[in-house]
N, C-alpha and C positions, 0 to 999 in steps of 0.2 A: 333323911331316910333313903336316900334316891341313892347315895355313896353308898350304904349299907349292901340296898341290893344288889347295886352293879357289885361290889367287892364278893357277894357271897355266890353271885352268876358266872364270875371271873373263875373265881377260884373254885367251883363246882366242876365246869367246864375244864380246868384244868387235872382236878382227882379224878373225875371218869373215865377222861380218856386215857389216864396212866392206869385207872385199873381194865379198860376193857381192852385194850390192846394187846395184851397175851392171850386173851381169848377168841380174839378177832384173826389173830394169826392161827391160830391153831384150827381157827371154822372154815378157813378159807385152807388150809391145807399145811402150812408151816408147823409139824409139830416138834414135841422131844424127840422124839424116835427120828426124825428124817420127813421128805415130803410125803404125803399122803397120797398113796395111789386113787389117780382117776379125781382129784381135787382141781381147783382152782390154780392151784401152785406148781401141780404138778405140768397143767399147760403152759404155763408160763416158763418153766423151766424149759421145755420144748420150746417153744416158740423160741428164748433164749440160745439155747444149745446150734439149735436150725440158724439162726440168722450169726451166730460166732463160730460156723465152719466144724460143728460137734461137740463142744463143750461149752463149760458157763462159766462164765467168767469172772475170777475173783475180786472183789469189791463193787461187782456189779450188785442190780436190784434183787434179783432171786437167792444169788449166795448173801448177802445184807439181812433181808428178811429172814431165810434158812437159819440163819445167825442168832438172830435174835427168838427165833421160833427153840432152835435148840436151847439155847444159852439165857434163854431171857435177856432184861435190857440191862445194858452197863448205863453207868453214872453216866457221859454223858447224852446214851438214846433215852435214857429219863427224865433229863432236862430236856432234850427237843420235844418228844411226846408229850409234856408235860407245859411246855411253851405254843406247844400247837392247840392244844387241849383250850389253853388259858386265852390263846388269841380268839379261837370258835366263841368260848366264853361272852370275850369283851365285845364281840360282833353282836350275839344274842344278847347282851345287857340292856342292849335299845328295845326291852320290852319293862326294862324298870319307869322308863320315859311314859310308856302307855297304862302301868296298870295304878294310876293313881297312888304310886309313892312314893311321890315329890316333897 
């Protein structure tokens, strides 16, 4: 039973964070339309812009997320998200150890 849960904690942790992460981008400021004035993203972008001498820099953090905030995730920011999701997962499974379902 203990397999069970860790397997359904795993793979929980791995579905939620692939579905709340287009939502989490877009709460913090990344959305379809472009960055969101006065957001989280949008300081960032400054911060960004300020320390690379006025603009931001392509393949960097803010255009990546921008990216993915416009574009949603490609195949493989699905599988990272979806691999990070799954590791948080198997971190929290160590409560299958505590709730008596050995």
């Amino acid at each position: 039973m203990e397999e069970v849960c860790k397997a359904v904690v795993i793979g929980a942790g791995g579905v939620v964070t692939l579905a709340l992460t287009p939502a989490a981008l877009a709460a913090i400021g990344f959305t379809s339309t472009g960055i969101a004035a006065g957001s989280l993203a949008a300081k960032m972008m400054s911060y960004y812009a300020i320390a690379n001498g006025g603009g931001v820099a392509a393949g960097g953090l803010v255009a990546i997320l921008q990216s993915l905030g416009m574009g949603g995730l490609s195949g493989t920011a699905t599988g990272a998200v979806a691999t990070v999701g799954g590791t948080l997962g198997w971190m929290l499974s160590a409560i299958c150890n505590q709730t008596g379902t050995q």
